[in-house]
C-alpha positions as CSV (number, residue, x, y, z in Angstrom):
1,X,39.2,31.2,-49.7
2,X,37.7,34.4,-50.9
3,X,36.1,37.5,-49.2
4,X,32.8,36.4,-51.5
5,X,32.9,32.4,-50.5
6,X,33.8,33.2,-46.6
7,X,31.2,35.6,-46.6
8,X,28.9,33.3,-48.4
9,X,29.6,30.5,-45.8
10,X,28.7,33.0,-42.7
11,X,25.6,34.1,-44.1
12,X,24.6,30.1,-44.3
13,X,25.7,29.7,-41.0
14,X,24.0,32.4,-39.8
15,X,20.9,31.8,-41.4
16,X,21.2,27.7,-40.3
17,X,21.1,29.0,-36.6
18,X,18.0,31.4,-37.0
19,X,15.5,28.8,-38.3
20,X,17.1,26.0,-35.6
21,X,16.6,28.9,-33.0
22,X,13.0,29.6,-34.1
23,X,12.3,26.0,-34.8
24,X,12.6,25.2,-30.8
25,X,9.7,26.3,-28.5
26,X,10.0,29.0,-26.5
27,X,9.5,27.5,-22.7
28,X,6.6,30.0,-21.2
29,X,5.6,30.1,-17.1
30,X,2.2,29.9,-17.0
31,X,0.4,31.7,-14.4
32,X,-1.5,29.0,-12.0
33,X,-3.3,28.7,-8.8
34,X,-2.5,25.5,-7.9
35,X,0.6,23.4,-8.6
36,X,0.5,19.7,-8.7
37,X,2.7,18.2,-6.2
38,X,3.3,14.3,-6.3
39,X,5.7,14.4,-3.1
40,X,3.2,14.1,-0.1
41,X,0.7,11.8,0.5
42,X,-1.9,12.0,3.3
43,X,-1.7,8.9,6.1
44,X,-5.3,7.5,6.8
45,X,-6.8,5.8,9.8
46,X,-10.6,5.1,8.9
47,X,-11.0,3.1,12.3
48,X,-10.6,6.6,13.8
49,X,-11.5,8.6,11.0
50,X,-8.8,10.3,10.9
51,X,-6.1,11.9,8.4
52,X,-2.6,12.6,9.2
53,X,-0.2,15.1,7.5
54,X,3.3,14.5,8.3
55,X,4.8,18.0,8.4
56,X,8.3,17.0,8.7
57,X,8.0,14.8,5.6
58,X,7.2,18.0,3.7
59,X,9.7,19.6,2.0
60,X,8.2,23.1,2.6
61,X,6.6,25.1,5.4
62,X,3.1,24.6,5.8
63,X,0.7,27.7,6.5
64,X,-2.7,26.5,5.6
65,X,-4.8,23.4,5.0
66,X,-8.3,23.3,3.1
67,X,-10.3,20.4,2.3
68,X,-13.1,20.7,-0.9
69,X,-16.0,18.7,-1.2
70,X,-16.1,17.2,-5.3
71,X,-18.5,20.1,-5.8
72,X,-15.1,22.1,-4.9
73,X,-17.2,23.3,-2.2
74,X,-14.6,25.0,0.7
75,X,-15.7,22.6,3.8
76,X,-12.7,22.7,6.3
77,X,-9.9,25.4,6.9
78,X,-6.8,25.9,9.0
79,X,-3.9,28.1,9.5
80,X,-1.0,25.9,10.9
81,X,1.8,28.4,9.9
82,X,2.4,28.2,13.6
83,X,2.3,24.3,14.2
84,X,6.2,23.0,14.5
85,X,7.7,21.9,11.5
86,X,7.4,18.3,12.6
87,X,4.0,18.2,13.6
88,X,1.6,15.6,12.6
89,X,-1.5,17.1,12.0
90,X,-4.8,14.9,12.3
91,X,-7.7,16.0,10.5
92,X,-10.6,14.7,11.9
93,X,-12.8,13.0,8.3
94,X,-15.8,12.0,11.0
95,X,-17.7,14.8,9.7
96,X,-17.1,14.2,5.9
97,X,-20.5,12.9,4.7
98,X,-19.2,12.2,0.8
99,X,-16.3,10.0,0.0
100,X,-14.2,12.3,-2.4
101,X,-12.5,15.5,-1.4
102,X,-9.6,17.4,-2.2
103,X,-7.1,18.5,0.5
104,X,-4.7,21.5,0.1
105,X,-1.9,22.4,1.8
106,X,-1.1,25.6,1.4
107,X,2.5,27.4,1.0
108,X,4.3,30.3,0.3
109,X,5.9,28.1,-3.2
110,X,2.2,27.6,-3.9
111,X,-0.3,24.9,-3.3
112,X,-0.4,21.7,-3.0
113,X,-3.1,19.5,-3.5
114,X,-3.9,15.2,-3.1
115,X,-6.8,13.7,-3.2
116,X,-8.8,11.8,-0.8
117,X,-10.7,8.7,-1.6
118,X,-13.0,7.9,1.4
119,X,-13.9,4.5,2.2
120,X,-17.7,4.2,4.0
């Protein structure tokens, strides 16, 4: 095989890899608030209107829990960063006078949300 042919065959090659390279999407982080977390779900008791938040079946350390209104209105708020890791938390719903909110549990990985149907 020649210089001219081998070099040939390179510069194909080459070329072949650049346009496969550019073809796939470059994977980009973007930059949110809130990340959507499909791991935890919240326990209800509507006889006692209550919520319960299973700490230990987290798989991250809890500092704070929020609750929104569907307006995204900030209605309820507590740091639990110093609640045992297998606390249950209850969250008292008594007071809730709509029937869909959004609870928040808050981490240092990031935030994440479910959402609560209420039943009345």
């Amino acid at each position: 095989m020649s210089f001219a042919s081998k070099f040939f065959s390179t510069f194909i090659l080459a070329l072949y890899c650049s346009v496969i390279i550019a073809a796939v999407p470059a994977h980009t982080i973007e930059a949110s608030e809130e990340v959507v977390y499909d791991k935890w779900t919240p326990y209800y008791d509507f006889e006692e209107n209550l919520v319960f938040i299973d700490f230990e079946a987290l798989d991250f350390n809890l500092l704070e829990i929020k609750v929104y209104d569907a307006a995204e209105n900030l209605i309820f708020s507590d740091r639990v960063d110093d609640l045992p890791f297998n606390s249950i938390y209850e969250l008292d719903i008594a007071s809730f006078e709509g029937t869909h909110y959004t609870v928040q549990l808050h981490s240092h990985a990031g935030i994440f949300p479910a959402e609560l149907q209420l039943k009345r």
